[in-house]
C-alpha positions in Angstrom: -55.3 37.6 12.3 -53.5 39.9 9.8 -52.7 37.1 7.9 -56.7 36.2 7.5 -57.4 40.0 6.8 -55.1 39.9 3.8 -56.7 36.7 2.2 -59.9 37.8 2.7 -59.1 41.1 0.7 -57.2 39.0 -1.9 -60.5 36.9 -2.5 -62.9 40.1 -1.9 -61.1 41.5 -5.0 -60.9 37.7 -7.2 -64.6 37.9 -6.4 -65.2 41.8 -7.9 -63.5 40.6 -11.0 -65.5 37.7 -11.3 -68.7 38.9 -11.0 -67.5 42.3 -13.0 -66.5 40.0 -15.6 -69.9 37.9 -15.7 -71.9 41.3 -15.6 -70.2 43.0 -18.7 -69.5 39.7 -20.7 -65.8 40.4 -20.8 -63.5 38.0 -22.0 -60.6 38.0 -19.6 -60.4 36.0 -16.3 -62.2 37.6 -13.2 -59.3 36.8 -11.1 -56.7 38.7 -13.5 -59.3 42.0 -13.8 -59.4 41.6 -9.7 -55.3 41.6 -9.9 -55.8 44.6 -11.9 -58.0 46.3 -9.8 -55.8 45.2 -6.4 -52.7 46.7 -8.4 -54.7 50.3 -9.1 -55.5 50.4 -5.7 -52.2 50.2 -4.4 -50.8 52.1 -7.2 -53.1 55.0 -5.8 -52.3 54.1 -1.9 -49.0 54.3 -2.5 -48.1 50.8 -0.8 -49.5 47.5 -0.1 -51.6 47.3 3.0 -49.6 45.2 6.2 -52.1 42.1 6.0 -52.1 42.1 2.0 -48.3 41.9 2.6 -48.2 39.4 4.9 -50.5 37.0 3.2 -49.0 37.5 -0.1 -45.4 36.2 1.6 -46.8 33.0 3.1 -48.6 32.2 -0.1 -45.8 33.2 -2.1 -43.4 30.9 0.1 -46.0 27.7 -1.1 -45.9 28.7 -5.0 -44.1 25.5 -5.8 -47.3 23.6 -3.9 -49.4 25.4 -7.8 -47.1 23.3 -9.9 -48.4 20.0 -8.6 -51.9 20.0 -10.5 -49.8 20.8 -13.4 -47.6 17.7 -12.9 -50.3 15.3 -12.2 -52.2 16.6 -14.9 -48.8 15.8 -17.3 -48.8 12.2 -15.9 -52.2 11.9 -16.5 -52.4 12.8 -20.5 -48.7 11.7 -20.9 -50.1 9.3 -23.8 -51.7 12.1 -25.6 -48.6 14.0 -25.3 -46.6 11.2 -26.9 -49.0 11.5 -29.9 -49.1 15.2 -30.7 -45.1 15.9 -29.2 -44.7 17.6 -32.6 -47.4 20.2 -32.7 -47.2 20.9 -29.1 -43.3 21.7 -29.8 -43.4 23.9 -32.7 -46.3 25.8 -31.0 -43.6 26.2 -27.5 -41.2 27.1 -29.9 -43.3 29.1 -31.8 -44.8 31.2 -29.0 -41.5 31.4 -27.3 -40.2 33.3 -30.1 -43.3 35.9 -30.4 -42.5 36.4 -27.0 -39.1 36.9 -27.5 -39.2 39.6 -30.8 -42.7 41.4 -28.9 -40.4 42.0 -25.1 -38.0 43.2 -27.6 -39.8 45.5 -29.5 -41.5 47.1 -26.2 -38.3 47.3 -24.4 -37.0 49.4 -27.3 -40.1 51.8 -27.7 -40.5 52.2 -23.7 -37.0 53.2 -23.8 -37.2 55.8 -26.5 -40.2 57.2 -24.4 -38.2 57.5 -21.4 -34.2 58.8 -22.6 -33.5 62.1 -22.5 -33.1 63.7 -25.7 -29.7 64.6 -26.4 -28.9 68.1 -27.8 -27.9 68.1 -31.3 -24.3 68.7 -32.1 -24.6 71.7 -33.9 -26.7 73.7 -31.1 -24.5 72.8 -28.3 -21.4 74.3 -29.6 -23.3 78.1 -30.5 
């Protein structure tokens, strides 16, 4: 039963960002805004709820069952892949690379927010 209690929580907030989303026009995906919102609320409880947990796990432990639309999908427009290999590489490539230099850049400002300052050379030794 814990496990149904967490699913139905999982789609009770999918379904707030959704209709959130359709109410205010926003352009992001309701199911990313509810993500958000589940991740505030734990962020403010501290913890994720036991049933939350437990149905996160089990769907978790099926993630590789998600890739199979993908792959069919592949299969299915395989020719139209075949034409356009070029542009779909350079943009992989391309993207890749933002990715890359942008996770870089963070990483360095996020940790020049969070070192300690060290004391200057001259005003250690007075």
């Amino acid at each position: 039963m814990n496990f149904l209690s967490g699913v139905t929580l999982l789609l009770v907030y999918q379904l707030a960002g959704e209709i959130i989303v359709r109410l205010l026009g926003v352009s992001i995906p309701g199911p990313v805004l509810g993500m958000v919102m589940l991740f505030v609320t734990m962020m403010i409880r501290g913890r994720a709820s036991e049933p939350v947990e437990q149905a996160s796990t089990a769907l978790l432990s099926h993630l590789p069952l998600l890739f199979v639309p993908a792959g069919v999908g592949m299969m299915t427009h395989f020719g139209r892949i075949a034409d356009e290999w070029l542009p779909i590489t350079f943009a992989l490539l391309f993207s890749t690379m933002i990715t890359l230099v942008a996770t870089a850049l963070i990483m360095q400002q996020t940790s020049r927010w969070f070192a300690k300052p060290a004391p200057a050379r001259g005003q250690a030794d007075e």
